[in-house]
C-alpha positions as MATLAB code, in Angstrom:
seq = 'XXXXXXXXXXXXXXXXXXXXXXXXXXXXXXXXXXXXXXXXXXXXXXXXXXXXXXXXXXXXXXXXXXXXXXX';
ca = [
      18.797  -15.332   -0.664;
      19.964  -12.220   -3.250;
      17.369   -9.769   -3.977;
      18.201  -10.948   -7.532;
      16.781  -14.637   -6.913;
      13.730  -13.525   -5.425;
      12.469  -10.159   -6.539;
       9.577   -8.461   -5.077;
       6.164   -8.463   -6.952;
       6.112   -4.981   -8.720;
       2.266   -4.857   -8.298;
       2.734   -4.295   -4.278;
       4.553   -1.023   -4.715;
       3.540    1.871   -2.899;
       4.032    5.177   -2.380;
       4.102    6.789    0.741;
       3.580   10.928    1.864;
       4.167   11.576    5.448;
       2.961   14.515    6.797;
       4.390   16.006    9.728;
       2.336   16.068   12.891;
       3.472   19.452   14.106;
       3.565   18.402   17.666;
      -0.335   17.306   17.633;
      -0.778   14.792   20.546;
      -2.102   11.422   19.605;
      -1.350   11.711   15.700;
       1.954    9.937   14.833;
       1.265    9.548   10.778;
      -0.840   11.182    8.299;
      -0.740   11.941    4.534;
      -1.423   10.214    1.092;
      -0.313    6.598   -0.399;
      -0.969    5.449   -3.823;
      -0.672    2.010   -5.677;
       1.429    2.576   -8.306;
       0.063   -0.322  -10.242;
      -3.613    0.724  -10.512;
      -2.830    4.422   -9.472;
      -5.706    4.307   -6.394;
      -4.952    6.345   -3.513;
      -6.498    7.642   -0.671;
      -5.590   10.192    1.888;
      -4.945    8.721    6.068;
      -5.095   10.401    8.886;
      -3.998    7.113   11.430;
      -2.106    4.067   11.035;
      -4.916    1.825   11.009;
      -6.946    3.942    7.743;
      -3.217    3.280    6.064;
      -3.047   -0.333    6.350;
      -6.908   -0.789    5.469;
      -6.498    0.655    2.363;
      -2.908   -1.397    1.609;
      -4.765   -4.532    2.432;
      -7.690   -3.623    0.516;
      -5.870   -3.202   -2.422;
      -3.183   -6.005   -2.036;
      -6.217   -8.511   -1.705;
      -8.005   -7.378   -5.239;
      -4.689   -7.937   -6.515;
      -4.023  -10.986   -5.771;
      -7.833  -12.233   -6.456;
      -6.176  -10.546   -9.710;
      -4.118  -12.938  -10.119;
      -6.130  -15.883   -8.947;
      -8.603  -15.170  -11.482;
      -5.906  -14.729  -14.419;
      -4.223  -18.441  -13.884;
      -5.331  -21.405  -15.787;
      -7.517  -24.074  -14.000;
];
């Protein structure tokens, strides 16, 4: 299916810092993402601080929307 037929929500978009690890055993990604919808971000130092925040934030959003849809 075209991108055009089935866009992608624009309140999921992210952006994304890398910082580079400068050789440091046992970190493979750090930096900074931000929800360009609401503007949060938060600083991560491992993969699994990144993801926490995404979910966090993708599930208030879509309680977002739960709560803005007629019953």
């Amino acid at each position: 299916m075209p991108d055009s037929e089935n866009p992608l929500p624009t309140d999921h978009v992210f952006v994304l810092q890398l910082q580079e690890s400068h050789g440091r055993p046992g970190v493979c990604c750090s930096g900074r993402v931000e929800h360009l919808a609401t503007g949060e971000a938060t600083r991560f130092t491992t993969t699994t601080e990144l993801w926490k925040f995404v979910d966090g934030v993708l599930i208030a959003v879509n309680e977002g929307r739960e709560s803005r849809q007629p019953h």
